[in-house]
N, CA and C of each residue as an Amber inpcrd file, in Angstrom:
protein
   216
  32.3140000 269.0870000 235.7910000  31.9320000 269.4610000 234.4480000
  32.9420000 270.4140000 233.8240000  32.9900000 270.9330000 234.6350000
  34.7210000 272.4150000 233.9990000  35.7410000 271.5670000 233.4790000
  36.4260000 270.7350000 234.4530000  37.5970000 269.8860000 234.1070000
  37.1170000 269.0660000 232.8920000  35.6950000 268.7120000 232.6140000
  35.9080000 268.1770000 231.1120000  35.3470000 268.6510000 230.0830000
  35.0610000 270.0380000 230.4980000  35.3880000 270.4740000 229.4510000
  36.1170000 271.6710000 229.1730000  36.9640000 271.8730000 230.3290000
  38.9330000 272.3480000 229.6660000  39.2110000 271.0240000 228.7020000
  38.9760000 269.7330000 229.4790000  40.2110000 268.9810000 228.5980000
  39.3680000 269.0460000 226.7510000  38.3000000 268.9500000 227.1220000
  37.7640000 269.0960000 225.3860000  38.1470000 270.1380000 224.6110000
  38.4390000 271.8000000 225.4210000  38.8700000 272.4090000 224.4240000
  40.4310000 272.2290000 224.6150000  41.1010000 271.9410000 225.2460000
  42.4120000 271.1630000 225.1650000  42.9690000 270.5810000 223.8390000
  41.9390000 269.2410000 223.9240000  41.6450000 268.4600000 223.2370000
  41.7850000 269.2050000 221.4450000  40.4830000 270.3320000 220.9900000
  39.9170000 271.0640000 220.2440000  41.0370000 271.4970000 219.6640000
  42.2700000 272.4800000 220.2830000  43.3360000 273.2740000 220.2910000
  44.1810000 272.3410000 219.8500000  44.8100000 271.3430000 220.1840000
  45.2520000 270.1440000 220.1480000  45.0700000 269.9250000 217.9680000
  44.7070000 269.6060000 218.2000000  43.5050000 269.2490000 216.4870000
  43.7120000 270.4270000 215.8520000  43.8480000 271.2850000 216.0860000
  44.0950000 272.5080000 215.7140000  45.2940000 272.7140000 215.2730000
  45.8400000 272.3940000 216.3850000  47.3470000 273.3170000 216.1340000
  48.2370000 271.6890000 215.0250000  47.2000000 270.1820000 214.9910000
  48.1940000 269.6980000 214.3110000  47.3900000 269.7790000 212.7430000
  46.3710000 270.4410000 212.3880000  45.9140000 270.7320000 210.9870000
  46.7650000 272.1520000 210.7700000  47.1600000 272.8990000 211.3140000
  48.0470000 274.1110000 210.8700000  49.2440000 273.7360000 210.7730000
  49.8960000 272.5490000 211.1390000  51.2980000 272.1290000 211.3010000
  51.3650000 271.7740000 209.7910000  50.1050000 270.6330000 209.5060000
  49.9570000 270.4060000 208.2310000  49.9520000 271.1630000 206.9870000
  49.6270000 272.5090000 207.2870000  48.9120000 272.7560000 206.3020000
  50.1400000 273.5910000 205.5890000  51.3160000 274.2570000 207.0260000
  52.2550000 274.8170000 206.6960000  53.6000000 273.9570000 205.8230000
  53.4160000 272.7610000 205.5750000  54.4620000 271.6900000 205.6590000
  53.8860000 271.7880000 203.9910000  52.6440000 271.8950000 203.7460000
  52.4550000 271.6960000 202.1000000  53.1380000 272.3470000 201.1850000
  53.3750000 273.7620000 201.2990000  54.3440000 274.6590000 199.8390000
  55.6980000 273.1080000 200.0500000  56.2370000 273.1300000 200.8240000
  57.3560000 272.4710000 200.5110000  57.2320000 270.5400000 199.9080000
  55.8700000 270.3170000 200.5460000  55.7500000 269.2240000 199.6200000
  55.5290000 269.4280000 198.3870000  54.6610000 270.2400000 197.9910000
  54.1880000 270.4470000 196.7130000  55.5540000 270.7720000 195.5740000
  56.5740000 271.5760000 196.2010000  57.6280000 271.6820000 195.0440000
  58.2780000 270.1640000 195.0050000  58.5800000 269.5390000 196.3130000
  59.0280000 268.5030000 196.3480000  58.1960000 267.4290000 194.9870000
  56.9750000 266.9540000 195.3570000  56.6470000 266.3180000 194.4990000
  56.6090000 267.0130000 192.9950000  56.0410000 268.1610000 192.2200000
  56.2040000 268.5970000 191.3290000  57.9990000 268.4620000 190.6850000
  59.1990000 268.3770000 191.7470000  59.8920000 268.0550000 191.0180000
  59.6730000 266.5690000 190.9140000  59.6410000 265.7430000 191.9010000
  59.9160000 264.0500000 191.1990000  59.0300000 263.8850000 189.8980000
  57.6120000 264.6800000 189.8540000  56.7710000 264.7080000 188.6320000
  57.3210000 264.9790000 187.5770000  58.3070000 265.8900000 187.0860000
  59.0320000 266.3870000 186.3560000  59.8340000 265.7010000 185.8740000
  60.3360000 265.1200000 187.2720000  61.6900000 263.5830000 186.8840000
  60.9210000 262.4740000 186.0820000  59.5990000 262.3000000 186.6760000
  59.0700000 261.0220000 185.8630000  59.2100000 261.2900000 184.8880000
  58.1020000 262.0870000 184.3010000  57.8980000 262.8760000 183.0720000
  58.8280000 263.1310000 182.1990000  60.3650000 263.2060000 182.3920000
  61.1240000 263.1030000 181.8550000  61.8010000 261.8680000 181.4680000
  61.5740000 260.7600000 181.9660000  62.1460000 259.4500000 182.1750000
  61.3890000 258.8880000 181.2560000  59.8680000 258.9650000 181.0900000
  58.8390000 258.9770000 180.3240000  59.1670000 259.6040000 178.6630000
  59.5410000 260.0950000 178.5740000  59.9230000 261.0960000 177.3720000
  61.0310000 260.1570000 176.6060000  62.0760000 259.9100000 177.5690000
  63.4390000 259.0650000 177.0290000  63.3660000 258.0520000 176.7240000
  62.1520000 257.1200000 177.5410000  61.9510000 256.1580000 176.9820000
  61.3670000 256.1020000 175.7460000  60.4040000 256.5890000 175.3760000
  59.6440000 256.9440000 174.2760000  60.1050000 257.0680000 173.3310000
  61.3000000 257.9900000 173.1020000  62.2320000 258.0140000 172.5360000
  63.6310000 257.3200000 172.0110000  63.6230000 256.4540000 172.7270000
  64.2740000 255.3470000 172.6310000  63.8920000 254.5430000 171.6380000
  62.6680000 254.0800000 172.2510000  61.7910000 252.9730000 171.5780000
  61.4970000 253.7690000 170.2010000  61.4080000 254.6140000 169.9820000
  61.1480000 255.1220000 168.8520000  62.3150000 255.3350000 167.8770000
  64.0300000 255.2820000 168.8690000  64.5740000 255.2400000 167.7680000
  65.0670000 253.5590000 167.2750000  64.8910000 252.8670000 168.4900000
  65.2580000 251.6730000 168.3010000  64.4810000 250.9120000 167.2400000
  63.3500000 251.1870000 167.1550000  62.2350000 250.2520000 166.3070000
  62.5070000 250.9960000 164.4400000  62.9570000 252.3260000 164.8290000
  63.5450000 252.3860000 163.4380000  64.8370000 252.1820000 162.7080000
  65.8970000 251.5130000 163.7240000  67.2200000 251.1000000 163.2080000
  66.7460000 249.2720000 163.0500000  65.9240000 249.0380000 164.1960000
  65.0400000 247.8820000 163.5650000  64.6990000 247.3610000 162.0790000
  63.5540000 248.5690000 161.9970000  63.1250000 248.5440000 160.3750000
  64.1500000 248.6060000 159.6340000  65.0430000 249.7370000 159.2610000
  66.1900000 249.5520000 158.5810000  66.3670000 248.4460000 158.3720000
  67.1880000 248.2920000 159.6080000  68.4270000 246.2650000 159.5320000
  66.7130000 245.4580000 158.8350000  66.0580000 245.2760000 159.0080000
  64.9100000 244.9800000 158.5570000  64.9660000 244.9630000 156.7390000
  65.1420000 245.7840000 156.3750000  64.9120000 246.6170000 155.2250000
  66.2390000 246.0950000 153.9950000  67.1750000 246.4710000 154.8960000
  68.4260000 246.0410000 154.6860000  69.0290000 244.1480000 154.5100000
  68.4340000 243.8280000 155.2600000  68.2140000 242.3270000 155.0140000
  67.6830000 241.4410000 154.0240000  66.0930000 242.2590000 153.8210000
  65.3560000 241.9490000 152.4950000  65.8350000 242.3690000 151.4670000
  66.7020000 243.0810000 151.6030000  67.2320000 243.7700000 150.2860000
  68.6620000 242.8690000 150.0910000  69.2820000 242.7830000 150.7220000
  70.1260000 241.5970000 150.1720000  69.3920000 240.5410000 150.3430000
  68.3580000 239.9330000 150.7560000  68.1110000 238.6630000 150.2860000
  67.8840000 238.3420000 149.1530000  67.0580000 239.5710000 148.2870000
  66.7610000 240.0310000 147.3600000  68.0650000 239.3750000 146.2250000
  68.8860000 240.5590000 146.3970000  70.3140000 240.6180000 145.7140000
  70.4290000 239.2660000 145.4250000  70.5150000 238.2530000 146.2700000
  71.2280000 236.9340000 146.5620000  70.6790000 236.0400000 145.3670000
């Protein structure tokens, strides 16, 4: 009965020591991901921006077209 239950708190310690391994490993994930978040978020932005300037050189040439068809 002793020998099983050393190995259970073995076992117990075990579980232990790999939720503290974990738990120490998080500050450095957390900046890690907060930067790729940042990267998205920024990638996100440019596109947006893009599309926003593209759809208005769009309209223009748009604009610009009807207006000489106009002329014609």
């Amino acid at each position: 009965k002793k020998d099983l239950h050393n190995i259970s708190i073995k076992k117990k310690k075990k579980k232990k020591k790999k939720k503290q391994e974990k738990t120490t490993n998080k500050p450095y994930f957390r900046s890690i991901m907060k930067a790729l978040l940042e990267m998205i978020q920024k990638k996100n932005i440019e596109k947006i921006e893009m599309c926003a300037t593209t759809s208005k050189v769009e309209l223009q040439e748009i604009k610009e077209n009807r207006h000489i068809s106009k002329v014609d």
